[in-house]
C-alpha positions in Angstrom: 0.6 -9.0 -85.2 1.8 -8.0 -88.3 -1.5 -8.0 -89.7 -2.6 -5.2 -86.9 0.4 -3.2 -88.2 -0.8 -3.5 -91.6 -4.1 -1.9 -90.5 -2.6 0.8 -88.2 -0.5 1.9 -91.2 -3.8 1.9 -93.5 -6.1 3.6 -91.1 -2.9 6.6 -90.7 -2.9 7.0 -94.3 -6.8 7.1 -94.8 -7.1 9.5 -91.9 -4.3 11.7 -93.3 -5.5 11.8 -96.8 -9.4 12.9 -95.7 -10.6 9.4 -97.2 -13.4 8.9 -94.5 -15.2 7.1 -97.0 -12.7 4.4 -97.0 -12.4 4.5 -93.2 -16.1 4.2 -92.9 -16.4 1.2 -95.2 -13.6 0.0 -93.4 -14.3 0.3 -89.9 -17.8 -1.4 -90.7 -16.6 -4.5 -91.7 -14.5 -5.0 -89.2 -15.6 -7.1 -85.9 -16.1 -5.4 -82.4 -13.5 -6.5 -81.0 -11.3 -5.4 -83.7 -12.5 -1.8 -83.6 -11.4 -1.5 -80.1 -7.9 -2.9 -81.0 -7.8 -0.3 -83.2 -8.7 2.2 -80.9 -5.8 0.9 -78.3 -3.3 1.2 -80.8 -4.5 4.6 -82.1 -6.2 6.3 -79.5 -5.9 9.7 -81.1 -8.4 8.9 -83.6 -10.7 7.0 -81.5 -13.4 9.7 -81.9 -13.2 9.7 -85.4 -13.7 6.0 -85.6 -17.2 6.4 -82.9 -18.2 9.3 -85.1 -17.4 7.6 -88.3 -19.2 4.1 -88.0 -22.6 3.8 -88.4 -24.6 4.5 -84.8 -25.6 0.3 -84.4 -22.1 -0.7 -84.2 -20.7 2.7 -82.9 -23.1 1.8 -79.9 -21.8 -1.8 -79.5 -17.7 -0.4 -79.7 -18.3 2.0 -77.2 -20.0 -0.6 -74.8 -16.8 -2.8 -74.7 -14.4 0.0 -74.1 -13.0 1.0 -70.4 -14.5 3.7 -68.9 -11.6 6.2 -69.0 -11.7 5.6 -72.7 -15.2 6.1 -73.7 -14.6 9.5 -71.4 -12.0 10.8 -73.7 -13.5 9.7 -76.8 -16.9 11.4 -75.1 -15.0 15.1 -75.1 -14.1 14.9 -78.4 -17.3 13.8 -80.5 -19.9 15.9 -81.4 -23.4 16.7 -79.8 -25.2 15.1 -82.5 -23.3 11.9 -82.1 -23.5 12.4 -78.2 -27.3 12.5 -78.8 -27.5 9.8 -80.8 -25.0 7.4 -79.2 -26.6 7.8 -75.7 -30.1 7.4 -77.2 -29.2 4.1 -79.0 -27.3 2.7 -75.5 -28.7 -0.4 -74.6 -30.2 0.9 -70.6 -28.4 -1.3 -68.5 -24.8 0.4 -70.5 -26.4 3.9 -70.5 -26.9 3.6 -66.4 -23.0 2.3 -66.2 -21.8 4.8 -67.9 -23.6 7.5 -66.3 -22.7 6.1 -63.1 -19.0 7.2 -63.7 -19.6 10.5 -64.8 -19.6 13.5 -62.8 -23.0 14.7 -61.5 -23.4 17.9 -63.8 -22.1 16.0 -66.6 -24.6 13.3 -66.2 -27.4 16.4 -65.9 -26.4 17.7 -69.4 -26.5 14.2 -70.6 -30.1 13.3 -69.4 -31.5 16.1 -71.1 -30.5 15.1 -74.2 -32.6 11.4 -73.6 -35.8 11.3 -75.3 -38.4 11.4 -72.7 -38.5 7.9 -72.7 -35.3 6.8 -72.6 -35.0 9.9 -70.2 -37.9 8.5 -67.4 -36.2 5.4 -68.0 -32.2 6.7 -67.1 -33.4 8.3 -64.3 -35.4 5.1 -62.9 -31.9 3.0 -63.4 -29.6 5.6 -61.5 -32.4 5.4 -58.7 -30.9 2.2 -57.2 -28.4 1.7 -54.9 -24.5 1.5 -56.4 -23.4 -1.6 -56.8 -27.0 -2.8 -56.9 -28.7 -5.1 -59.5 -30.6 -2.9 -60.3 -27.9 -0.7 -61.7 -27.2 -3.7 -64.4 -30.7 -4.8 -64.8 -32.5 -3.5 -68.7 -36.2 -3.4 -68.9 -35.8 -4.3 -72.6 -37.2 -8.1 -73.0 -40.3 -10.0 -74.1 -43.5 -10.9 -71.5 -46.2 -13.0 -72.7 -49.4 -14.7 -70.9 -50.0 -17.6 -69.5 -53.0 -18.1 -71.4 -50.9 -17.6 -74.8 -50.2 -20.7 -77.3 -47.0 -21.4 -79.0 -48.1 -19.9 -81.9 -49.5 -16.6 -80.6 -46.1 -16.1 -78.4 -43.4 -16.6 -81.4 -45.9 -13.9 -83.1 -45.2 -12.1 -80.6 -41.3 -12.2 -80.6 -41.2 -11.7 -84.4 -42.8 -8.6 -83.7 -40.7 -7.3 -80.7 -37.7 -9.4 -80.8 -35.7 -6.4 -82.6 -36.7 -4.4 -79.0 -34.9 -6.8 -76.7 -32.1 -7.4 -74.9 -32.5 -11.4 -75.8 -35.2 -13.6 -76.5 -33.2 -16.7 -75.1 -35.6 -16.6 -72.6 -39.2 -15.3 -72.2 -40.9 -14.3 -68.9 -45.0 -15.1 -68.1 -46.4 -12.6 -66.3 -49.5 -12.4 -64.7 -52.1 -9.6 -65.1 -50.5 -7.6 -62.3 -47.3 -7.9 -63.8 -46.2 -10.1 -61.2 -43.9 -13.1 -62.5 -44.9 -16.2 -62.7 -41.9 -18.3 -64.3 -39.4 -18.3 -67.3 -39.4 -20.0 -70.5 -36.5 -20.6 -72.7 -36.6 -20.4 -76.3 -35.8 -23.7 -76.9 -39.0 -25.1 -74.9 -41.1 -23.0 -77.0 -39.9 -24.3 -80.7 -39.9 -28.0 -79.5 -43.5 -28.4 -78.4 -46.4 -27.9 -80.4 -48.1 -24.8 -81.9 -51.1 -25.0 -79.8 -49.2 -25.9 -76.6 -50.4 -23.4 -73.6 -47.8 -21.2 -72.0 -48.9 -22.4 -69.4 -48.5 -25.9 -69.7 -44.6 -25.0 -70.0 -44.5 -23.7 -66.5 -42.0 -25.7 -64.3 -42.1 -23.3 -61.4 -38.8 -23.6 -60.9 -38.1 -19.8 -60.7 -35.1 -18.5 -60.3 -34.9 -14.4 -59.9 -32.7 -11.6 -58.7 -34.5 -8.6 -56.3 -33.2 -4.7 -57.8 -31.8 -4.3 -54.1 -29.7 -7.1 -54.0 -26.2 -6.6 -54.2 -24.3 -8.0 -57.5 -21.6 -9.7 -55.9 -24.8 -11.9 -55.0 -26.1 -12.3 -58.7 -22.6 -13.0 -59.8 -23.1 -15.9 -57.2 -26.3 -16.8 -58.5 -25.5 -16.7 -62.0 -22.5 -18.8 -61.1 -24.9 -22.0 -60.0 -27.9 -21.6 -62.1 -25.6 -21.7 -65.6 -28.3 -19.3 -66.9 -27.5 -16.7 -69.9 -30.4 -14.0 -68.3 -32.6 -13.9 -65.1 -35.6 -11.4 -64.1 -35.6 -8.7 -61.5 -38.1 -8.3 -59.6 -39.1 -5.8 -56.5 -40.4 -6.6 -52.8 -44.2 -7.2 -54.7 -42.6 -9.6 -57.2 -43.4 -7.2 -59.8 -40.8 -7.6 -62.8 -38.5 -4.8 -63.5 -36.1 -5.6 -65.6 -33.4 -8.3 -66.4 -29.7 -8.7 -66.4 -27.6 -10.7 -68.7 -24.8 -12.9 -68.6 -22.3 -10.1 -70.6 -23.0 -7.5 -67.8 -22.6 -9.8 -65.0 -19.0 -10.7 -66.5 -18.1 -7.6 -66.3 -18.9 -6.9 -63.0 -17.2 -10.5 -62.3 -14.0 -9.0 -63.8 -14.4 -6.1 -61.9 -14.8 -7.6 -58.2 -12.0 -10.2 -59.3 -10.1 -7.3 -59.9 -10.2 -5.3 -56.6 -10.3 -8.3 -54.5 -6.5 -9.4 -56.0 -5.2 -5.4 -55.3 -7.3 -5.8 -51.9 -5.2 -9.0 -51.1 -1.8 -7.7 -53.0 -2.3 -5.1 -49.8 -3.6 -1.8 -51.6 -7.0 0.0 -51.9 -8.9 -0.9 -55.0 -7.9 1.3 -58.4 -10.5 2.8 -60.2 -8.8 3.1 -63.6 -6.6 0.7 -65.6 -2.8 0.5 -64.0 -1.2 2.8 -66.9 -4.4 5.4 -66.3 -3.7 6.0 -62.7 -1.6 9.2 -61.9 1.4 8.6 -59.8 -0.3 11.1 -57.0 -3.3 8.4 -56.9 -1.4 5.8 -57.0 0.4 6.7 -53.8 -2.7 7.4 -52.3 -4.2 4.4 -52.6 -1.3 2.5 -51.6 0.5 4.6 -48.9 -2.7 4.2 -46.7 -1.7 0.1 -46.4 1.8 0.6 -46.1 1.6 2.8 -43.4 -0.9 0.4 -41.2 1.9 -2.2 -42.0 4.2 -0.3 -41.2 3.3 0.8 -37.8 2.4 -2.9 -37.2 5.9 -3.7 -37.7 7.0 -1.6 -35.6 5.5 -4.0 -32.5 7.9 -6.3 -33.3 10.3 -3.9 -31.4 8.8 -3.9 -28.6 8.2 -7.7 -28.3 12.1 -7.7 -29.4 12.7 -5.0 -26.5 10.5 -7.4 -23.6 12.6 -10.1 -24.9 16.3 -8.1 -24.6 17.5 -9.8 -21.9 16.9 -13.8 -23.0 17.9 -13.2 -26.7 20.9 -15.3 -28.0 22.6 -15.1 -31.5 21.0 -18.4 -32.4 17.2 -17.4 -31.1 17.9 -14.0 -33.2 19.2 -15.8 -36.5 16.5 -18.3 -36.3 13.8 -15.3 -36.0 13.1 -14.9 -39.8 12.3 -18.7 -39.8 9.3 -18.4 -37.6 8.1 -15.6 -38.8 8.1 -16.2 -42.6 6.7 -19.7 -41.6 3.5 -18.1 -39.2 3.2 -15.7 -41.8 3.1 -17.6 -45.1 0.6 -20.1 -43.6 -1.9 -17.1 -42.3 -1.5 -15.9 -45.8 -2.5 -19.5 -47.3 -5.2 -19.7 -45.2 -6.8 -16.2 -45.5 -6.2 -16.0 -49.8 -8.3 -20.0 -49.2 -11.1 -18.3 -47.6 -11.2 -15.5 -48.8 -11.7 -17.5 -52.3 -14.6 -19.6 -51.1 -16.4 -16.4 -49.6 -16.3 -14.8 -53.2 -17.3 -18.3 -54.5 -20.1 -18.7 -52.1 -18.6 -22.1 -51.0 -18.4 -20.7 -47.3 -20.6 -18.5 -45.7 -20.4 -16.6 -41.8 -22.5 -19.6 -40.0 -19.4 -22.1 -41.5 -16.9 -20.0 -39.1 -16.8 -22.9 -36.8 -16.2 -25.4 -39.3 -13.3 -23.3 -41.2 -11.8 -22.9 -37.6 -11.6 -26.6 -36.6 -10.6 -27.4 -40.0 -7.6 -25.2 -39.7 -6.7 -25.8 -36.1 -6.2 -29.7 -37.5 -4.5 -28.6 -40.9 -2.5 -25.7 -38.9 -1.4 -28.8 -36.4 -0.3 -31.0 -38.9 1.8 -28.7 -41.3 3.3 -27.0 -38.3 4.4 -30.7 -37.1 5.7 -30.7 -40.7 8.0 -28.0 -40.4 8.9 -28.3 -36.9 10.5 -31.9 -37.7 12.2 -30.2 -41.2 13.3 -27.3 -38.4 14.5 -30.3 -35.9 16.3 -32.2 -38.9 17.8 -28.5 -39.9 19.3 -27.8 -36.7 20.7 -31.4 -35.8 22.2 -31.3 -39.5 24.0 -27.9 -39.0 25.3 -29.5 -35.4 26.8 -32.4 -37.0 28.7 -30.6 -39.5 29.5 -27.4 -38.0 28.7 -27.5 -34.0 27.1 -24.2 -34.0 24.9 -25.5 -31.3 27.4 -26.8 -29.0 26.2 -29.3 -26.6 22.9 -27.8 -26.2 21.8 -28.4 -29.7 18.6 -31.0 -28.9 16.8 -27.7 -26.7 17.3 -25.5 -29.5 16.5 -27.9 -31.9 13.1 -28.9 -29.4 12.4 -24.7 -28.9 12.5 -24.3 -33.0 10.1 -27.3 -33.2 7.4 -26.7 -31.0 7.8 -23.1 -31.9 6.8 -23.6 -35.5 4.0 -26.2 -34.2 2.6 -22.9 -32.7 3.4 -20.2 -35.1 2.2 -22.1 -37.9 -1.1 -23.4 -36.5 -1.9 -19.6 -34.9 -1.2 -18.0 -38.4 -3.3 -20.8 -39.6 -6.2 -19.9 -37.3 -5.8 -16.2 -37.7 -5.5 -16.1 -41.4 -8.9 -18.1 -41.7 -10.8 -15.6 -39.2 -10.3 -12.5 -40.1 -12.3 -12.8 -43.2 -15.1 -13.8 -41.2 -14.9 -10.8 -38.3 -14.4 -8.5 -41.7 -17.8 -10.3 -42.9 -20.0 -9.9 -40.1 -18.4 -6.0 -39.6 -19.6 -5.5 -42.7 -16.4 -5.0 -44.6 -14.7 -6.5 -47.9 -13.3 -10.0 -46.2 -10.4 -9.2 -49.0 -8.8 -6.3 -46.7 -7.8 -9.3 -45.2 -5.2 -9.1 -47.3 -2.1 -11.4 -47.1 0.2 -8.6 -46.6 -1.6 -7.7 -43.1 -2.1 -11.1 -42.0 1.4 -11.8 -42.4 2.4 -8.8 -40.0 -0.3 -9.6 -37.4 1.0 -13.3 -37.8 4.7 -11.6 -37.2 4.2 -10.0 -33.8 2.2 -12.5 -32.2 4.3 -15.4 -34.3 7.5 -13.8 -32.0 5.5 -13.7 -28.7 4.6 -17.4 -29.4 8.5 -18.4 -30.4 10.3 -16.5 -27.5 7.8 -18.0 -24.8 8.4 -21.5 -26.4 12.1 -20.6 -26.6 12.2 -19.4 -22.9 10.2 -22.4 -21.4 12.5 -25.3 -23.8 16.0 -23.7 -23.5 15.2 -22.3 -19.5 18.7 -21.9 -17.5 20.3 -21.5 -21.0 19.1 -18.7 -21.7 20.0 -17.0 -18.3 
């Protein structure tokens, strides 16, 4: 930390003293990741630090910054460092970026592309949001399968510089269509005049442009692979994506599901970045939903008026917090396992058995620590009076119920939300546990009005 400080303190003074040649010399030396430090901690100057270092590592800063600070820095640079900056963007960046930006801003930028990397931009915005083919960059290294070992590291000595990686090389055929992979590593183990071809496992493993990337996330996941091809409906290779970019994306579905599940709509910018106006928005929606769910539980309450003791109305919160905390275990459980691809819409029969059993089970749990509760409270205070056991029998059974039903609807609702074709994370604890509620109350005061009977009357 204090060595941060030491820097911010230097970087001030060179700024205010016009030494840019210091700050140049400076800011090149440094690593990435300490650049964009530098940039949190003095985010007035982050253009000059883009505009100062050198266009290679400008390029790589701006790739690792949040998107509503690479738009302020944007504003402030110049056009010639615009021009060169989005020019020397690796394609699968360039497309992200542009994918943020307003529509006429995003029209200025593309004329300023070279005509290649112009035809190129335009091709990537093409697919579908949240597409693959969004990520994918059609910077990497094809040989043939008729190629030797020698002929094909020729090859990456003289094109390497041009790709994304050359971890792994891709065998096409002569309709570009693609055959199969090859790492690096099999090509510098086996000798010189080895045949591509000979290499060829056919174990294949590729992404289509159309798919979505919560999907290659998934598949990235299992295959432990650092790149993988894109191809279209023909099998023609587009493109590829790379383990960094899939991170991010990663991060960013990680990061919508947990504000999904917290009960609010997914934020667009960094906490700190969002106005208070939006941040209403996004969460008043929710609340409100919730809010008018609550307000069933009156009219259960209101059914109810006329069987309602002191003791059924003081245990309420019990039941409910109970039905509601296990509906919220069980929906954050599956919700989990759909993101991790452990559990998919044709398991729904499975998860529901499974939590009908587990359901039964903790409910019998809590309904004996509910029995023990009561008949602990009767021997030392009498609250009960002599009617104790059907209380402590209706608070039982009544948990039994609650907890397996909040069991069983916290585990389905991501699945309906599936196969509607929405995020299963809107499932969110937050409206589980007030569905859970005002069925959990219709379950405990028909429990409690069978078990207590003429008491109640």
């Amino acid at each position: 930390m204090e060595e941060l400080e030491m820097k911010v303190e230097l970087l001030e003074a060179w700024v205010e003293n016009g030494q840019l040649s210091e700050l140049r010399d400076f800011l090149n030396e440094q690593n990435i990741s300490d650049v964009e430090e530098l940039i949190d901690e003095l985010p007035e100057h982050a253009a000059l630090f883009i505009e100062t270092l050198n266009i290679n590592r400008a390029v790589h800063v701006f790739g690792i910054l949040d998107f509503p600070t690479q738009e302020r820095i944007f504003k402030k640079l110049s056009a010639a460092k615009i021009r060169e900056l989005i020019n020397e963007m690796p394609p699968d960046d360039r497309t992200s970026f542009f994918s943020e930006l307003k529509g006429d801003v995003v029209k200025r930028l593309i004329i300023m592309l070279s005509p290649e990397e112009r035809k190129e931009a335009l091709s990537l915005l093409g697919y579908p949001e949240d597409s693959v083919g969004r990520l994918m960059t059609p910077d990497y290294i094809t040989v043939k399968e008729h190629w030797n070992i020698t002929r094909v590291l020729d090859h990456v000595r003289r094109y390497g510089n041009a790709s994304e990686t050359i971890d792994v090389l891709y065998v096409l055929d002569s309709d570009g269509k693609l055959i199969d992979d090859i790492r690096i590593r099999d090509l510098l183990i086996s000798d010189p005049e080895t045949i591509v071809g000979d290499l060829i496992d056919n174990r294949l493993i590729s992404l289509n442009a159309n798919d979505h990337q919560e999907d290659a996330v998934n598949i990235f996941r299992m295959n432990n692979r650092v790149a993988l091809p894109v191809i279209d409906e023909q099998g023609i290779m587009l493109g590829i994506v790379t383990i960094d970019d899939i991170l991010w994306v990663a991060n960013e579905e990680y990061t919508e599901d947990m504000q999904r599940i917290g009960g609010t709509e997914a934020l667009d910018e960094p906490y700190l970045d969002v106005s208070i106006f939006h941040l209403v928005k996004k969460r008043g929606g929710w609340l409100i939903v919730l809010f008018l769910g609550q307000l069933l539980t009156f009219n259960v309450l209101k059914h109810y008026e006329d069987r309602l003791t002191t003791i059924l109305v003081l245990l309420m919160p019990v039941i409910m917090s109970s039905g509601g905390n296990s509906g919220s275990q069980a929906s954050t459980l599956i919700i989990q396992a759909m993101a991790m691809g452990e559990v998919t819409l044709r398991d729904w029969w499975l998860v529901m058995r499974r939590e009908i059993i587990s359901g039964l089970l903790l409910g019998i749990i809590l309904g004996v620590l509910g029995f023990f509760r009561i008949f602990v409270d009767q021997a030392y205070s009498g609250i009960y009076g002599n009617d104790w056991s059907f209380y402590a029998f209706a608070i039982a059974f009544s948990l039994v119920g609650v907890v397996m039903w909040g069991s069983l609807v916290g585990a389905m609702l991501p699945f309906i939300l599936r196969k509607l074709g929405a995020d299963p994370a809107s499932s969110s604890a937050p409206f589980v546990s007030t569905l859970v509620d005002v069925t959990g109350l219709i379950i405990y005061f028909t429990i409690a009005t069978f078990v207590l009977g003429d008491i109640l009357m």
